[in-house]
C-alpha positions in Angstrom: 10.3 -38.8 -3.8 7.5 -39.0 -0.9 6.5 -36.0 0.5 6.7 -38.2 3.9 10.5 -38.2 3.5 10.6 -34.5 4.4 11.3 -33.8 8.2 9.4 -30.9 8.2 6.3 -32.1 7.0 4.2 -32.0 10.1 5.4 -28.3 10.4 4.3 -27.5 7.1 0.5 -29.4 7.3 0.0 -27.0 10.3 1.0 -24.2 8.2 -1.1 -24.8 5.5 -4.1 -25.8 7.9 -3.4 -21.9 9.4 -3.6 -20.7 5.7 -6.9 -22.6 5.5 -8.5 -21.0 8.5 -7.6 -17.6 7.6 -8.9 -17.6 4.3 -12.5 -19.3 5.8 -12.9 -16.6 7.9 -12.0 -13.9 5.9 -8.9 -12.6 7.3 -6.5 -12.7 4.6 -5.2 -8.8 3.7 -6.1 -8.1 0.0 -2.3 -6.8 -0.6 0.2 -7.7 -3.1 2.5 -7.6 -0.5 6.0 -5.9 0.0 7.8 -6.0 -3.8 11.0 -7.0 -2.4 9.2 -10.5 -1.1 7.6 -10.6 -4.4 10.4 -10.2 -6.6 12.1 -13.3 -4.1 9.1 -15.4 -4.5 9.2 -15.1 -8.2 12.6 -16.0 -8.3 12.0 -19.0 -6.6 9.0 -20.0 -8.6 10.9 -19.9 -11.5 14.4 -21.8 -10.1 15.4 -24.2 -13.1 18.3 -26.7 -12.1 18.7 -26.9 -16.1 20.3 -23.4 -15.7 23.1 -24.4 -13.4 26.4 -25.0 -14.2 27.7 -25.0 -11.1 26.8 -29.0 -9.3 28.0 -27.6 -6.5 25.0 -26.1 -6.3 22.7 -28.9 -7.3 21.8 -31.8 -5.1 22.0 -30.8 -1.6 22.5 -27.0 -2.0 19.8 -26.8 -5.0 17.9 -23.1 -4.0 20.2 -22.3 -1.3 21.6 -19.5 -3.0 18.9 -17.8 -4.5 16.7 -18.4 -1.2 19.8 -16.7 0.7 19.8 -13.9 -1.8 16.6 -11.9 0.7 16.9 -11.9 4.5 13.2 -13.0 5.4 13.6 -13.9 9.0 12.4 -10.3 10.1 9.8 -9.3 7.4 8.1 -12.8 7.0 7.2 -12.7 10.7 4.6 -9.6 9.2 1.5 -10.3 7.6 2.4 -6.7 6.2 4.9 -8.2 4.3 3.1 -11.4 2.9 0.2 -9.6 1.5 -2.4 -12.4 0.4 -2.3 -15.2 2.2 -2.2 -16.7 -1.3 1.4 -15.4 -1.3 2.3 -18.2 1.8 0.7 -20.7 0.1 3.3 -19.9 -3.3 6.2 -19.8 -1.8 5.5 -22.6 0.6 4.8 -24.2 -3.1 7.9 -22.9 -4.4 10.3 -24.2 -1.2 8.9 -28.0 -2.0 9.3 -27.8 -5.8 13.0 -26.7 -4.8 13.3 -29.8 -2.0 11.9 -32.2 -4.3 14.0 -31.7 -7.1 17.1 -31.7 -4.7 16.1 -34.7 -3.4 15.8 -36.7 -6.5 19.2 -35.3 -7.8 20.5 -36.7 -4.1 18.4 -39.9 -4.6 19.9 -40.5 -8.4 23.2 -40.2 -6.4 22.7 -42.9 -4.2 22.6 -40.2 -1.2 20.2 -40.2 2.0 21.0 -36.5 2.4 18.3 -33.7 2.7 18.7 -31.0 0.6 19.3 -28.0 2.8 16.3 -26.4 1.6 14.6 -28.3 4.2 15.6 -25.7 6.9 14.4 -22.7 5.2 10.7 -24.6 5.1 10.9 -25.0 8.8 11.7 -21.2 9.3 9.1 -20.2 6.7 6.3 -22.6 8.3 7.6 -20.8 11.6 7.3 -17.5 9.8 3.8 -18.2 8.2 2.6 -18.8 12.4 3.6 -15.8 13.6 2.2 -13.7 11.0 -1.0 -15.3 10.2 -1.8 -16.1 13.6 -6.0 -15.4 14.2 -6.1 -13.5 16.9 -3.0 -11.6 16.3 -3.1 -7.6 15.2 -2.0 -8.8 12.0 -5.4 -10.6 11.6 -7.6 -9.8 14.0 -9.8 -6.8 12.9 -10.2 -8.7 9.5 -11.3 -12.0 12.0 -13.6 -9.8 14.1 -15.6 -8.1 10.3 -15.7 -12.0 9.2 -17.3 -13.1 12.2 -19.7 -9.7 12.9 -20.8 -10.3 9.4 -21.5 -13.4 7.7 -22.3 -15.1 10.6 -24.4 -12.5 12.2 -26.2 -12.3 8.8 -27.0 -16.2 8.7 -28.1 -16.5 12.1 -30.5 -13.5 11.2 -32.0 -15.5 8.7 -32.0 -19.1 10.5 -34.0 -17.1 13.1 -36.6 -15.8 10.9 -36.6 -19.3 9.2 -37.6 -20.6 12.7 -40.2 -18.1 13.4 -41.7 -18.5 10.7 -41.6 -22.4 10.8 -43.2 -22.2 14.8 -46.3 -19.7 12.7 -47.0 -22.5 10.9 -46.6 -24.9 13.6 -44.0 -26.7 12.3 -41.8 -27.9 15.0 -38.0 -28.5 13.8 -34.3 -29.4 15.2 -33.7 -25.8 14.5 -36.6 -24.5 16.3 -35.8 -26.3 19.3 -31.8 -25.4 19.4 -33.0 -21.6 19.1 -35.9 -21.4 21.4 -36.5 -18.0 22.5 -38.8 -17.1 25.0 -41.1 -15.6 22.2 -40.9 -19.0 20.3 -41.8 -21.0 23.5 -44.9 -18.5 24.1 -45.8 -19.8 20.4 -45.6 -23.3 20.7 -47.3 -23.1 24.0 -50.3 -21.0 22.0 -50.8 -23.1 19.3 -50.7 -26.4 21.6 -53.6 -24.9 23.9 -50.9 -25.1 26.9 -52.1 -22.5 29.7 -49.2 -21.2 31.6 -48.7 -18.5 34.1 -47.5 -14.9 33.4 -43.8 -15.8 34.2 -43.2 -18.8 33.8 -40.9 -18.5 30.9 -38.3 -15.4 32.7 -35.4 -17.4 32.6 -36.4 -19.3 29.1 
């Protein structure tokens, strides 16, 4: 079975690639997550289609029971709920184990049918958007530390880096992209450029 064959599979790259971005920023919540979600996840992790009796409920319907066992509609679309990010990325894990074995059974059958598992990816991947959104109050505060931290702390030291480089008259890419007005005065220094008081306001 191709992943390709799923119809949601656009739907559930950009879900993933939202997973991504949260996590390289910093703004996933360091939560287990609601234990009701948990305990469904679990379940789903550990669906076996060697347990079934029923083949009504193989094929086309495998997971649709135990996925309709929790309403997640309402508490997927919080962030609250979810926990970890790493908690999207299971059961998003979880919901293609469950479409890929239903597809195979379906497949072995001689059937074109999609397992109906394929809707409740959409409506998760639609969930995952809403809650993980950057920029959202779910994840903003967390976006706003990431970016007031890290990245103020590297450009401190790519700015020392440069000063220190312009000291030893060493003239780089970097000193050129982050040209202050003091770093201008040294390169003008160290060149014996004369220049009029001024002349570098608006540098």
């Amino acid at each position: 079975v191709r992943f390709s064959e799923l119809p949601e599979a656009a739907e559930v790259d950009d879900a993933l690639q939202l997973l991504e971005t949260v996590y390289s920023c910093g703004a996933s919540k360091d939560s287990n997550g609601d234990p009701a979600f948990v305990a469904w996840l679990e379940e789903l992790e550990k669906l076996d289609p060697a347990t079934i009796d029923d083949e009504d409920e193989l094929g086309e319907c495998f997971g649709h029971r135990a996925i309709g066992r929790w309403k997640y509609d309402t508490p997927l679309s919080s962030a609250d709920t979810w926990g970890r990010a790493a908690n999207a990325f299971k059961l998003l894990s979880a919901l293609l184990r469950i479409w890929h074995i239903g597809r195979q059974q379906l497949i072995d059958r001689g059937s074109s049918t999609q397992p109906l598992v394929h809707n409740h990816i959409a409506k998760v991947c639609a969930r995952i958007k809403l809650a993980f959104k950057i920029g959202s109050s779910n994840a903003q505060s967390s976006t706003q530390n990431a970016e007031a931290g890290p990245s103020t702390s590297k450009t401190d030291k790519k700015r020392a880096r440069v000063s220190m480089e312009l000291k030893q008259g060493v003239i780089t890419a970097n000193a050129i992209k982050r040209l202050s007005k003091k770093d201008a005065t040294q390169i003008l220094k160290s060149a014996n450029i004369k220049f009029k008081s001024g002349a570098l306001s608006s540098a």
